[in-house]
Residue frames relative to the residue before (quaternion, step in Angstrom):
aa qw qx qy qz dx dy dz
X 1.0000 0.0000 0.0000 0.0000 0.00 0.00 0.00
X 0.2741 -0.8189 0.5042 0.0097 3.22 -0.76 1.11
X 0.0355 -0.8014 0.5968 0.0167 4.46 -0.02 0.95
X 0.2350 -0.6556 0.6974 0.1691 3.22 -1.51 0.77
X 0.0077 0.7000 -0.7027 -0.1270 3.38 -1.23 0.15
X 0.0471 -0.8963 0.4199 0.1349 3.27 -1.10 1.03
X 0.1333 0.9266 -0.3490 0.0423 3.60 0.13 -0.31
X 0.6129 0.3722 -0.4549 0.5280 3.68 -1.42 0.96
X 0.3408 0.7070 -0.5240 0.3308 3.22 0.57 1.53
X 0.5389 0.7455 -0.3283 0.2145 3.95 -0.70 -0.39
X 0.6931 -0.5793 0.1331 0.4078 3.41 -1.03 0.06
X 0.1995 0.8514 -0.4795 -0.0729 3.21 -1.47 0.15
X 0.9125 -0.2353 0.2383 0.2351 3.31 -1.06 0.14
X 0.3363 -0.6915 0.5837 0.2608 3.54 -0.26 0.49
X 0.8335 0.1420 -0.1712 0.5058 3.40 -0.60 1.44
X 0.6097 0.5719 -0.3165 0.4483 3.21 1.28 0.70
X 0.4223 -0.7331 0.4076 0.3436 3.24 -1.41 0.21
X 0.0326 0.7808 -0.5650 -0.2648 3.03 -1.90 -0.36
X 0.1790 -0.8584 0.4429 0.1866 3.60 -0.52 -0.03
X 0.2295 -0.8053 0.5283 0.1404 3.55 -0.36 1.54
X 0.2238 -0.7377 0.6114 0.1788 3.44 -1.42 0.12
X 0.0952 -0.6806 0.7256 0.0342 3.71 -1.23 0.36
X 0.0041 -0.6946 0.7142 -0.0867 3.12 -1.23 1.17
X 0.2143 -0.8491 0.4819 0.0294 3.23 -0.78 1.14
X 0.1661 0.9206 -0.3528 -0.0197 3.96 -0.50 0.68
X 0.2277 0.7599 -0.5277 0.3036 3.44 -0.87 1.06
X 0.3239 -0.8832 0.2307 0.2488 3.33 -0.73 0.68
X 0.7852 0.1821 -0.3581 0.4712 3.08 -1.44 1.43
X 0.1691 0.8142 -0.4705 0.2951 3.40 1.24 0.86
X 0.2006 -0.8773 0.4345 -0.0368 3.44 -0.79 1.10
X 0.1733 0.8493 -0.4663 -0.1766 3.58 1.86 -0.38
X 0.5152 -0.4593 0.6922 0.2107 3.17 -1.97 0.84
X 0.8502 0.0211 0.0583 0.5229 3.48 -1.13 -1.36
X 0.1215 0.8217 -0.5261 -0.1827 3.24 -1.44 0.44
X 0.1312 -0.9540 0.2691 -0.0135 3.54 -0.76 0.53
X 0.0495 -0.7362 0.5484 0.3934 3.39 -0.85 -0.92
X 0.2375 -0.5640 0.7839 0.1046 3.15 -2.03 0.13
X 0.0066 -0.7123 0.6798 0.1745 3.12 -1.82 0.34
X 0.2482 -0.7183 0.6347 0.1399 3.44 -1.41 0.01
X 0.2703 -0.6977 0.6374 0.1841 3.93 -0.38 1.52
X 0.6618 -0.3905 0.5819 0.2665 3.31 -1.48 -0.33
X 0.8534 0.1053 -0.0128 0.5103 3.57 0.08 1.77
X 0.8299 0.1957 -0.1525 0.4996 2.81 1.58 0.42
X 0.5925 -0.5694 0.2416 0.5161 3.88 -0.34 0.55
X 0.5786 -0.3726 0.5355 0.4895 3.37 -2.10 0.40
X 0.0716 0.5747 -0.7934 -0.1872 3.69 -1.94 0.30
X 0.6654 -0.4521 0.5235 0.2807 2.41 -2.20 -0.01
X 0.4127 -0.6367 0.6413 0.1141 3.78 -0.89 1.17
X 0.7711 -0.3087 0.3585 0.4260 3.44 -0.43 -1.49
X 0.1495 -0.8922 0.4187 0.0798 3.56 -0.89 0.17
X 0.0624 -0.8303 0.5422 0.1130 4.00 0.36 0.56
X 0.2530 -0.6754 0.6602 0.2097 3.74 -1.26 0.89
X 0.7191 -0.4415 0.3167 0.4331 3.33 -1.18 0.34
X 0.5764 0.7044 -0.2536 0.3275 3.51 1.24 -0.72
X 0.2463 -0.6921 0.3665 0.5710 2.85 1.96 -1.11
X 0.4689 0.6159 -0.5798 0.2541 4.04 0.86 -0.13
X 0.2640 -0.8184 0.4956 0.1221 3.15 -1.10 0.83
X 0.2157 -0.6427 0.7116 0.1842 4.00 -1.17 -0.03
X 0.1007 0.6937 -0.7108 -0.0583 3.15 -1.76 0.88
X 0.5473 -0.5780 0.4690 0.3828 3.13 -1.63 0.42
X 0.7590 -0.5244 0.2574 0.2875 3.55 -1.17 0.96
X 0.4925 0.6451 -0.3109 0.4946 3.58 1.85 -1.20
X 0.8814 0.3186 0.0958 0.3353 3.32 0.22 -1.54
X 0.3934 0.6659 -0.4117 0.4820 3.26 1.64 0.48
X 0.8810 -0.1169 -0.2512 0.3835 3.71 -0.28 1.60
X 0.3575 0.4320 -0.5287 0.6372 3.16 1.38 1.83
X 0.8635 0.1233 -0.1809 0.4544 3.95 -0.07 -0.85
X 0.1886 -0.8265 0.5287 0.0424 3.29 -1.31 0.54
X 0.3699 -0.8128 0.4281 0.1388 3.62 -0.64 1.18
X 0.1608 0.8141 -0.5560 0.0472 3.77 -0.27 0.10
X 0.1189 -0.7750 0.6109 0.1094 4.05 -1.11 0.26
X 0.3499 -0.5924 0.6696 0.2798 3.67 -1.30 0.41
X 0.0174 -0.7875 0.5584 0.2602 3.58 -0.38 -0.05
X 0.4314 0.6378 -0.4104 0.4885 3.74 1.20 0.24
X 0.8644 0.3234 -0.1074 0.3697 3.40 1.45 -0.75
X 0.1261 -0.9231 0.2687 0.2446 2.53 2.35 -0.52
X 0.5308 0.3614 -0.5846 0.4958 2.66 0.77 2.17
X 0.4761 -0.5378 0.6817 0.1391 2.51 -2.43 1.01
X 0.2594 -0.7204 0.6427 -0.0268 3.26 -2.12 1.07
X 0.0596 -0.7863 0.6005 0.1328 3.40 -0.20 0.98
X 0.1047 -0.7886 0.5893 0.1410 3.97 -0.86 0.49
X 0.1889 -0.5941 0.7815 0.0233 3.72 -0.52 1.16
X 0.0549 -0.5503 0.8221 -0.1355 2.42 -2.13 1.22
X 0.8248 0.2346 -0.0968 0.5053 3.60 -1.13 -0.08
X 0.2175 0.7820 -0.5551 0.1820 3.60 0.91 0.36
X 0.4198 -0.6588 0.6234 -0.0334 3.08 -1.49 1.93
X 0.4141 -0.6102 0.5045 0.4491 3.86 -1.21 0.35
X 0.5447 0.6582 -0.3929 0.3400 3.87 0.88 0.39
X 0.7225 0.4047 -0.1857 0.5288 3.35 1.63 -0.53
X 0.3769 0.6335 -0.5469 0.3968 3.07 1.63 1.37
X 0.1703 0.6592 -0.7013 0.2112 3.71 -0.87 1.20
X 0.3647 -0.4185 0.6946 0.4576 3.35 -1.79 -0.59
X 0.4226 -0.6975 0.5764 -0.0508 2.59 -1.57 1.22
X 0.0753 0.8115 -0.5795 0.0023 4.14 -0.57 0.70
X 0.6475 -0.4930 0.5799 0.0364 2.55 -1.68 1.19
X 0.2454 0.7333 -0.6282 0.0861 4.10 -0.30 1.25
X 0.5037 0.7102 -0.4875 -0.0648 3.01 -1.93 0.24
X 0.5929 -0.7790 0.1798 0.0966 2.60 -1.54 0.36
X 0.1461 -0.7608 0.6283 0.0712 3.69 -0.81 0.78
X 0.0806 -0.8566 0.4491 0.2411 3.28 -0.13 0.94
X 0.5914 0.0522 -0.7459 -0.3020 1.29 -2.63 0.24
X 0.6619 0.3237 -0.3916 0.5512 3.16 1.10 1.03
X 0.3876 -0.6510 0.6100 0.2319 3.10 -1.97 0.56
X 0.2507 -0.7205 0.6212 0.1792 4.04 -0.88 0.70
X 0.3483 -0.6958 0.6162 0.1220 3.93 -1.55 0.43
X 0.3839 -0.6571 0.5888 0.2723 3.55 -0.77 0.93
X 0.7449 -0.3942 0.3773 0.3839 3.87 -1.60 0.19
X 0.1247 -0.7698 0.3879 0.4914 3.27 1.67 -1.17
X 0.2830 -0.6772 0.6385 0.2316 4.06 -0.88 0.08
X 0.4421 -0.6670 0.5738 0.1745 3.50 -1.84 0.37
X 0.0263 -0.6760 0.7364 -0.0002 3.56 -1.08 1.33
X 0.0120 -0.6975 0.7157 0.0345 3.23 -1.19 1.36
X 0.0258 -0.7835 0.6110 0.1097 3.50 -1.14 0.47
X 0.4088 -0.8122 0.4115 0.0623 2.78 -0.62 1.27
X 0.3395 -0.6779 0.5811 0.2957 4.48 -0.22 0.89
């Protein structure tokens, strides 16, 4: 069995920061990709960002030099940092990844920013 735990969601500012956290448990768990997605109101889940065990990373185009992805793999968690946050990059936010042959979803957490 495999538990997300997310957290370091909520409100803020236009031009501000936050920094979410995913923490991932179960035993002998190894995650492959890890990530986030979000999903505004009215519109599909995207992809946010993604970190491979390697640490190489993917971002979505929005959020390429404002948010940053990073992972502990001792802890098997992933950290998204937002910076410059925009009232567009309000969504819930989730925690994904992967162990294969499957991929698991965090609860997901709310980032409102506020103009």
């Amino acid at each position: 069995q495999v538990h997300l735990v997310e957290s370091g969601g909520g409100l803020v500012q236009a031009g501000g920061s936050l920094r979410l956290s995913c923490a991932a448990s179960g035993s002998g768990i190894s995650p492959n990709a890890m990530g986030w997605y979000r999903q505004a109101p009215g519109k599909q889940r995207e992809l946010v960002a993604v970190v491979t065990r390697g640490g190489i990373t993917n971002y979505a185009n929005s959020v390429k030099g404002r948010f940053t992805a990073s992972r502990d793999n001792a802890k098997n968690t992933v950290y998204l940092q937002m910076s410059s946050l925009k009232p567009e990059d309000a969504a819930v936010y989730y925690c994904h990844i992967e162990i294969h042959p499957r991929d698991y979803w965090g609860q997901g957490t709310q980032v409102t920013v506020s103009s």
